[in-house]
C-alpha positions in Angstrom: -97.8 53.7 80.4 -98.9 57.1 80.8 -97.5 60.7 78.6 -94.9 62.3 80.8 -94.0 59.4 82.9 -90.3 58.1 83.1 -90.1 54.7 83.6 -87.8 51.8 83.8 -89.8 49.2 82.0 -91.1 48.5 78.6 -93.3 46.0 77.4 -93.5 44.0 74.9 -97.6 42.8 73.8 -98.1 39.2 74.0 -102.1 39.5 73.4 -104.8 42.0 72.8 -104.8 45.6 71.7 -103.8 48.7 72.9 -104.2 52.4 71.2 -101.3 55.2 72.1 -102.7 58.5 72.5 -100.8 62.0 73.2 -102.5 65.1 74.9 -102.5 68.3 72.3 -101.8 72.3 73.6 -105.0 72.8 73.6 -105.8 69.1 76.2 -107.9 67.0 73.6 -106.5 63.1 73.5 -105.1 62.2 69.8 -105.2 58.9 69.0 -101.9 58.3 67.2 -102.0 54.2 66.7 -103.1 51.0 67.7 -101.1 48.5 68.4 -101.3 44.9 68.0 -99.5 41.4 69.8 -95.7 41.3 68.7 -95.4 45.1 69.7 -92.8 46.6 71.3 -94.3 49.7 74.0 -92.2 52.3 75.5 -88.9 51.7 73.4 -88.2 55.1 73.1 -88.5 56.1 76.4 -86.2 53.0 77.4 -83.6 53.7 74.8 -83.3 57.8 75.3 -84.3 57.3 79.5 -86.5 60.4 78.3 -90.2 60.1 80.1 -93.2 58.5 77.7 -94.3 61.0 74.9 -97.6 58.8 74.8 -100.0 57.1 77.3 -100.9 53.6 76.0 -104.4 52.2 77.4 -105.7 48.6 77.0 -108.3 48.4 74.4 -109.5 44.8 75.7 -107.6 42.3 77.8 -104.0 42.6 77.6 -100.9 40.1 78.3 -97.5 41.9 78.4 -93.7 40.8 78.4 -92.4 43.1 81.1 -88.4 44.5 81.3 -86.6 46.5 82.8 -85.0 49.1 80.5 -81.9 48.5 81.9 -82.3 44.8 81.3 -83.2 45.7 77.4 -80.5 48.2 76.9 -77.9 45.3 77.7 -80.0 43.1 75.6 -79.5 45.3 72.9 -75.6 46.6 73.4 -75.4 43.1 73.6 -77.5 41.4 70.5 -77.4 43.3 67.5 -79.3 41.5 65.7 -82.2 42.6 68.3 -80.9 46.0 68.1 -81.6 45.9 64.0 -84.7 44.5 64.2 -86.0 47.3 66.9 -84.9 49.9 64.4 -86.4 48.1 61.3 -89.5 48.6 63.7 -88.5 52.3 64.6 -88.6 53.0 61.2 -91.5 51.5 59.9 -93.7 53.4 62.3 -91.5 56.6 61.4 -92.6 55.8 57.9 -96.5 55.0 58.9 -96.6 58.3 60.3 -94.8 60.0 57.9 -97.3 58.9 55.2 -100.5 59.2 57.5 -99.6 63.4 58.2 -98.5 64.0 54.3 -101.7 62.2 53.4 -103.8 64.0 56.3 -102.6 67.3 55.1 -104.7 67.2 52.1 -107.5 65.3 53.1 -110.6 66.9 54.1 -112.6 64.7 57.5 -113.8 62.2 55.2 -110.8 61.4 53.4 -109.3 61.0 56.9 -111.8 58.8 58.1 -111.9 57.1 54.9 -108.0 56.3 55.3 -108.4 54.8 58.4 -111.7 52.5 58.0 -108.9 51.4 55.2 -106.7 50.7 57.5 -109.1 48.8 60.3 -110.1 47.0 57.6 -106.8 46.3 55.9 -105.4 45.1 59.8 -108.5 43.4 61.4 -111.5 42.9 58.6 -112.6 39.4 57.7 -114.2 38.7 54.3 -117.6 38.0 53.8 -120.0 37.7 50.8 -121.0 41.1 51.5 -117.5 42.3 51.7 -115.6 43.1 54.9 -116.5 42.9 58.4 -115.0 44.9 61.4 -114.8 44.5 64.4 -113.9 48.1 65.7 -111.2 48.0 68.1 -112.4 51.7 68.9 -115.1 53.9 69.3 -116.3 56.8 67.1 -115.1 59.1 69.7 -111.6 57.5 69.6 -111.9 57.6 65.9 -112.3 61.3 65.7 -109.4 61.5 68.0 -107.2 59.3 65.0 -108.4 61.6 62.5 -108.3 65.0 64.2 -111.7 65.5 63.2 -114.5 66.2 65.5 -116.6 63.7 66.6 -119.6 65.3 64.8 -117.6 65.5 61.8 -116.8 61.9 61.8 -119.9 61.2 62.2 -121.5 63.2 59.2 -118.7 61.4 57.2 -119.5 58.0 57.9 -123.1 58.8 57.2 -121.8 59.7 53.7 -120.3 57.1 53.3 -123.4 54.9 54.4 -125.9 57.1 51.8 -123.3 56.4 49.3 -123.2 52.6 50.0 -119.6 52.2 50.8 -120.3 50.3 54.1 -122.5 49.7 57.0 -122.3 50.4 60.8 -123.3 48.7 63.7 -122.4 48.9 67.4 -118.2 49.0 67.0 -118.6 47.1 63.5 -118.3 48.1 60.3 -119.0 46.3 57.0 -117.4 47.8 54.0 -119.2 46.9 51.2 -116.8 48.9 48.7 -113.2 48.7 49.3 -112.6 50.4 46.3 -114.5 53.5 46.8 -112.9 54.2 50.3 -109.5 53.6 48.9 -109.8 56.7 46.1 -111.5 58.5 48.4 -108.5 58.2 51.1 -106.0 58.8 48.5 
């Protein structure tokens, strides 16, 4: 799906991951999510017939439920059940974000970054004896794009955040070694 397209399909993500981005004013890529199987992709623009306000891109191998948004509009005029649980999802991510910009607002780049190495860890880390283990879904580039920080900036954080002994990095992993100390410093 790219920003700007209309469309008559949506998707709904049967496997893998994808991350939604949105071009800025000024042409740098945001990253504004990643999403994970059970998701539901280009809702919006199949419930308003508006065009995409995000480009979603495959972040590994990706199986999809394809409709037509005319044949999910009827599903939902139809099932309102369906139609209550896409706006239970609506909302949460309206929530999400809500929380992510108040909490960005006052965060300096390694606050951000700190928030969101929570957040990897909180979806896709795996307990260890060492503490938690993550395989990054994204790059460091991409992550500077998640926390509107520069690159550089992102990366002078997470050196911080090594000297201090909050985690280790590796080629897309991280291991966070104190949970604790990522979550005050994200708050």
């Amino acid at each position: 799906m790219f920003e700007h397209e209309a469309t008559e399909r949506m998707m709904i993500l049967l496997s893998g991951r994808v991350k939604v981005c949105r071009t800025n004013e000024d042409g740098h890529d945001l990253l504004l999510s990643i999403r994970d199987p059970g998701d539901v992709l280009g809702e919006l623009a199949a419930i308003d017939d508006e065009p995409h306000i995000a480009t979603v891109t495959a972040l590994e191998p990706v199986t999809a439920l394809v409709a037509s948004t005319r044949a999910f509009r009827t599903h939902l005029e139809s099932t309102p059940r369906v139609a209550v649980a896409l706006l239970e999802v609506i909302v949460r991510r309206f929530r999400e974000t809500t929380i992510k910009r108040s909490q960005s607002a006052k965060s300096d780049t390694m606050g951000r970054v700190a928030a969101r190495i929570l957040e990897l860890s909180e979806r896709y880390g795996t307990p260890t004896d060492n503490g938690t283990e993550i395989e990054m879904p994204i790059s460091q580039e991409e992550l500077a794009q998640w926390t509107g920080a520069s690159r550089a900036g992102v990366a002078h954080a997470l050196q911080a955040m090594r000297e201090l002994g909050w985690l280790t990095t590796h080629r897309r992993q991280i291991a966070v070694t104190d949970l604790e100390a990522l979550r005050k410093r994200a708050m």
